[in-house]
N, C-alpha and C positions, 0 to 999 in steps of 0.2 A: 201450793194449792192442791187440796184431791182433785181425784178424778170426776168429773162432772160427768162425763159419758156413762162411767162405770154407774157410778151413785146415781144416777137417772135410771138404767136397765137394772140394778139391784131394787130400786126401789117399787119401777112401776112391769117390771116384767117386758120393759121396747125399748128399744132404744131412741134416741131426742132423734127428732126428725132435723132438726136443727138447735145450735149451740151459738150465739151470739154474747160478744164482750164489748163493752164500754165504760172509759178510762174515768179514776177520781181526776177533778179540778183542783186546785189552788188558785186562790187568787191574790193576785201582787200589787194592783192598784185598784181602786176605783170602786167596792165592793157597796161602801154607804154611799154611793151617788145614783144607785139602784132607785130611790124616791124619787128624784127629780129628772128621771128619763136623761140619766149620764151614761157615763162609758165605764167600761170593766177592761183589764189588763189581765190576761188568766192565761194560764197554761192546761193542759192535757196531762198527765203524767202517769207514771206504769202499774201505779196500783187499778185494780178491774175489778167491775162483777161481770160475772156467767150465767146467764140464762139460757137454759135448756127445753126446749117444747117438744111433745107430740101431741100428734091429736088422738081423740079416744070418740069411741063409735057410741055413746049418751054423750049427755046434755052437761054434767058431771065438771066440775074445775079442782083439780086436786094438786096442792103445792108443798114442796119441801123445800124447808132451808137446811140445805147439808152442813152449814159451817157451826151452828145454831140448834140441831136435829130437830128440828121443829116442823110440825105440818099441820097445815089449815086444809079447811074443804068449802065450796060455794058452789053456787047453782048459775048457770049462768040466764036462766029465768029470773032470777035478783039480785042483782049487782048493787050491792048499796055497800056505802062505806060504815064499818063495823070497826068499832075500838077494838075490839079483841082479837080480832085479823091482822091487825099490826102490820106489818111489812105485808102482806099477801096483799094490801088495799092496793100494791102500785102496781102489781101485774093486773088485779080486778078492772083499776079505773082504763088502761090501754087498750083492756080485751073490751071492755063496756062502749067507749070512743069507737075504737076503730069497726069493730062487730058491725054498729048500726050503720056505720059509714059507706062499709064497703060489704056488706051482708053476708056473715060469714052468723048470724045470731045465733046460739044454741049448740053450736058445735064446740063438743068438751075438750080439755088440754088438760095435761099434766105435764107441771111446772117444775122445775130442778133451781135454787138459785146459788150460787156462789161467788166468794169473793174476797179481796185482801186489804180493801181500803179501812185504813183505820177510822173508825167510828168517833162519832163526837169533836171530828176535828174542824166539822164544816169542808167536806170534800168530794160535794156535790152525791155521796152513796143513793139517792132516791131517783135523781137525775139521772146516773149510771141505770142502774137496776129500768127504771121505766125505756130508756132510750133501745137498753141492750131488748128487753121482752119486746116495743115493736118491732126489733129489726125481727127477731125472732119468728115474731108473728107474719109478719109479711113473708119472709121465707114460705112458711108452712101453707098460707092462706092464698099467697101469690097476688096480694093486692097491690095496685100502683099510687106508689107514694115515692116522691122519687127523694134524693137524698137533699138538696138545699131543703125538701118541705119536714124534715123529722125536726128539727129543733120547736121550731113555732107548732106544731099538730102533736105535739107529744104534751108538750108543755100547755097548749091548751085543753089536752086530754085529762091533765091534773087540775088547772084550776076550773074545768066541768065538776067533778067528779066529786073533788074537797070544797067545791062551793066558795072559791075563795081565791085571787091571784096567784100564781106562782109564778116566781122570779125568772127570767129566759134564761141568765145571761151563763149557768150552768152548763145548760143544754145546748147552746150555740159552743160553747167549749167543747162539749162532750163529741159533738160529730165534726172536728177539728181533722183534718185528712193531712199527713208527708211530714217526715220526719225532722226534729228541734223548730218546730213551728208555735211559736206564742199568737193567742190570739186575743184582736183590738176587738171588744162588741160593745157597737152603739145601741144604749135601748130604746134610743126614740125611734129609730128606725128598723130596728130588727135585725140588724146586719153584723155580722163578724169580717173581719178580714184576718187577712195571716201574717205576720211580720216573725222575719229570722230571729233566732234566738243566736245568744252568744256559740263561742266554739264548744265544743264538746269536752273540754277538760273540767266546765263547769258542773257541780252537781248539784240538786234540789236535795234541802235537807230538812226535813220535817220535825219539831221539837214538841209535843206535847207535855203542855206545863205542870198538868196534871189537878189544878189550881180549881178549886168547884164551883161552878157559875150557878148566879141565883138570879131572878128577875131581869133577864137579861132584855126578854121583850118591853117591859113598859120602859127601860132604861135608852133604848133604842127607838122608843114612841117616842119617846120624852125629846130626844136626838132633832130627828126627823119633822117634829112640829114646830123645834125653834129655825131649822131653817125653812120651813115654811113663812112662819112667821118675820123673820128676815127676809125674804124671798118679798114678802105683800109691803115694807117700806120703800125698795128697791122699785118696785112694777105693782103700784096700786090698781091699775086698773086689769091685772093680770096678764100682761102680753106677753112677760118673758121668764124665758126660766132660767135657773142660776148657770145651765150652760152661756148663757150672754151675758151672765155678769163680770165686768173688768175685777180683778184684783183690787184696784185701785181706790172701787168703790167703795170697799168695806169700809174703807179710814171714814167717810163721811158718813158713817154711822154710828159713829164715839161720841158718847155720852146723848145718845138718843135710845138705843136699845140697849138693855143690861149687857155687860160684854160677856156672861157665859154664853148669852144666844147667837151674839156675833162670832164668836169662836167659832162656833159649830159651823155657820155657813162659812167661814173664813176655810175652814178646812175644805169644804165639798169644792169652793171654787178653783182651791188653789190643787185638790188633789185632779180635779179637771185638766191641769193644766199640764203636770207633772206627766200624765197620758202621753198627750204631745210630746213632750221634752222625751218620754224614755222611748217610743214609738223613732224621735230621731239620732238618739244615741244609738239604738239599733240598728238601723240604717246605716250606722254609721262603724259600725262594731265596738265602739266604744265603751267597754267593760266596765268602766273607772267613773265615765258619768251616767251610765245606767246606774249602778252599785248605788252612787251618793242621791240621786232620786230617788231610788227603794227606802233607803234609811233616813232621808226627808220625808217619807211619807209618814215612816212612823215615829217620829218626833210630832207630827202633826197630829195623829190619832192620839198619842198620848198626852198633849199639852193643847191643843186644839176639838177637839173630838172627846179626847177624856173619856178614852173604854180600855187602857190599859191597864198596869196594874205591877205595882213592885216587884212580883217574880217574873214576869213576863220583860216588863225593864232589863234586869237581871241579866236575862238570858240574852237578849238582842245586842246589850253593851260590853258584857264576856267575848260574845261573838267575834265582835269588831274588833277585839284586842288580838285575835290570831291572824299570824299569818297564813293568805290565800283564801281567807271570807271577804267575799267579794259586799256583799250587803245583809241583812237581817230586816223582820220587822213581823208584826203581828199580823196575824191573817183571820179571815170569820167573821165571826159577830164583836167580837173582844171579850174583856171580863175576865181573863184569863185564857185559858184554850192552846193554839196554835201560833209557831213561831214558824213562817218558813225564812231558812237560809240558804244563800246563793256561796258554793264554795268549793277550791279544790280538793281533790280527793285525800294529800297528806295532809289536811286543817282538819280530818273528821276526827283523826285518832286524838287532839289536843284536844277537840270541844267535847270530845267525848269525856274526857279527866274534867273537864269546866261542869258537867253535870254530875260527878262523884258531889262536887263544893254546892254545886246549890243543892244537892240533898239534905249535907249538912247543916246551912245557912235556913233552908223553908221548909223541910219537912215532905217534902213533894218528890215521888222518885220521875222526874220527868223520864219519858219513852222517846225517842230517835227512831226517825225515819230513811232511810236511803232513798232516795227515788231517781227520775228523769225524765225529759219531754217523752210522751210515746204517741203514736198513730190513736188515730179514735175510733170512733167506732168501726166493728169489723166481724164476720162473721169466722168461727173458730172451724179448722180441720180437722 
């Protein structure tokens, strides 16, 4: 990664007053349970963005993406979200939030952002970038925000600002603190906890399929309404959510609801459950039955859930043919996108020779990732 410090004093003539970093996500279980106020299974890991602030003596908001060489300019007299501001909108909406909050209004910044996470793979980059600019800001501004409140106040600082929810369970990832730490977050309640990750021989392996997703939202509306929909036979009178529903129940709903709809909830309750189960395989270090919960889950997205997709199959059953891949499976929204793999470090150079064969077999040069758990948010020396 460049120099941030450097690219910050080249560009605005000071140096950042402060430089703060916060890690991309992946997530491993639990991602479409997001609807129905479930749980998420996610990790931290070492790709980051860098936001770099000073303050400036007008009123003035001037932003550079160094990776990108792009720069916006805003007033911080009108803070409105602007399409053509693109990325600048997530440092706008935190300085707009937190400004009126804690009264810092009018006072200008120039913004530096950098960073290594791979784009388009669903790895929390907007979450990163907004989490890292408040720490940043608070540095600079010295307002009290203490660290359990950044995930919920950031995240509400985006869905003010875009007029519209934004998902927590990123940003409860993203200020994840101590090292090979996976974290459990529930979103009915707000709360993350920490639970060990395996030993350190394992590595996070990120596989972008490269595969071009289209209509991914309505296909995912579409998802999300049949288990609603399932949800209202189960608890007509609404009292519970498919976190209380037994597994068991779904059978008595054969040959009452079309069964692509019951699939769908069949999946949400069962990937509920899986939560628990890998939650105490890890407790338990058991490598062997976390692995086979990973690759049940995505057996279930794919024949259950039905958001995979033959290259993406592909890659996750290749996987599982080498030795020391501990599990596979798809990650994001689906549609194609992201594979992450759990494995040791001599199975990267074999699955690397597996993605030469699926170029030839799809036409797709899929892209590889190395990664590992890392600390979360943090301010940079």
């Amino acid at each position: 990664m460049k120099d941030i410090f450097a690219a910050h004093q080249a560009e605005y003539d000071s140096s950042p007053a402060c430089v703060a970093s916060a890690p991309a996500v992946v997530t491993l279980l639990g991602e479409h349970t997001g609807d129905t106020d479930g749980i998420v299974l996610a990790a931290a890991i070492s790709f980051e963005m860098k936001v770099a602030i000073s303050p400036r003596k007008d009123s003035s908001m001037r932003f550079f993406a160094m990776d990108l060489n792009e720069r916006k300019r805003a007033s911080t007299a009108n803070l409105k979200y602007k399409r053509e501001d693109r990325w600048a909108n997530n440092i706008k909406s935190v300085y707009d939030y937190f400004s009126k909050k804690y009264g810092f209004e009018g006072k200008g910044i120039n913004v530096t952002i950098s960073g290594n996470i791979p784009a388009g793979l669903s790895l929390g980059i907007s979450a990163a970038v907004n989490m890292a600019a408040t720490f940043a800001l608070k540095t600079v501004f010295e307002f009290d925000l203490k660290p359990e409140e950044f995930p919920s106040e950031v995240c509400k600082a985006q869905s003010v600002f875009w007029e519209r929810p934004v998902p927590l369970y990123d940003y409860l990832a993203c200020a994840v603190s101590g090292p090979n730490s996976l974290s459990v977050i529930d979103l009915a309640s707000g709360k993350r906890r920490g639970v060990p990750f395996l030993g350190e021989e394992w590595e996070f392996v990120l596989t972008d399929s490269k595969v071009p997703r289209v209509n991914i939202e309505n296909e995912l509306r579409q998802r999300y309404e049949d288990c609603r929909k399932c949800l209202q036979y189960l608890s007509p009178q609404g009292k519970r959510s498919l976190r209380e529903v037994k597994p068991s129940e779904m059978d008595d709903l054969m040959g009452i609801l079309p069964e692509s709809i019951r699939r769908r909830c069949i999946h949400v309750v069962e990937e509920l459950g899986r939560i628990s189960e890998a939650e105490d395989a890890l407790a338990k270090r058991d490598a062997q039955a976390f692995g086979k919960i990973i690759n049940k889950s995505h057996l279930s997205l794919r024949n259950h859930f039905e958001i995979s997709c033959p290259e993406v199959d592909w890659l996750v059953k290749r996987s599982l043919e080498i030795d020391g891949v501990l599990c596979s499976r798809i990650t994001g929204p689906g549609f194609g996108g992201c594979v992450v793999s759990i494995m040791k470090a001599p199975a990267v150079a074999e699955y690397r020779k597996r993605l030469e064969e699926y170029e030839r077999i799809f036409g797709f040069k899929a892209q590889l990732y190395e990664t590992s758990i890392n600390g979360g948010l943090h301010i940079v020396q």
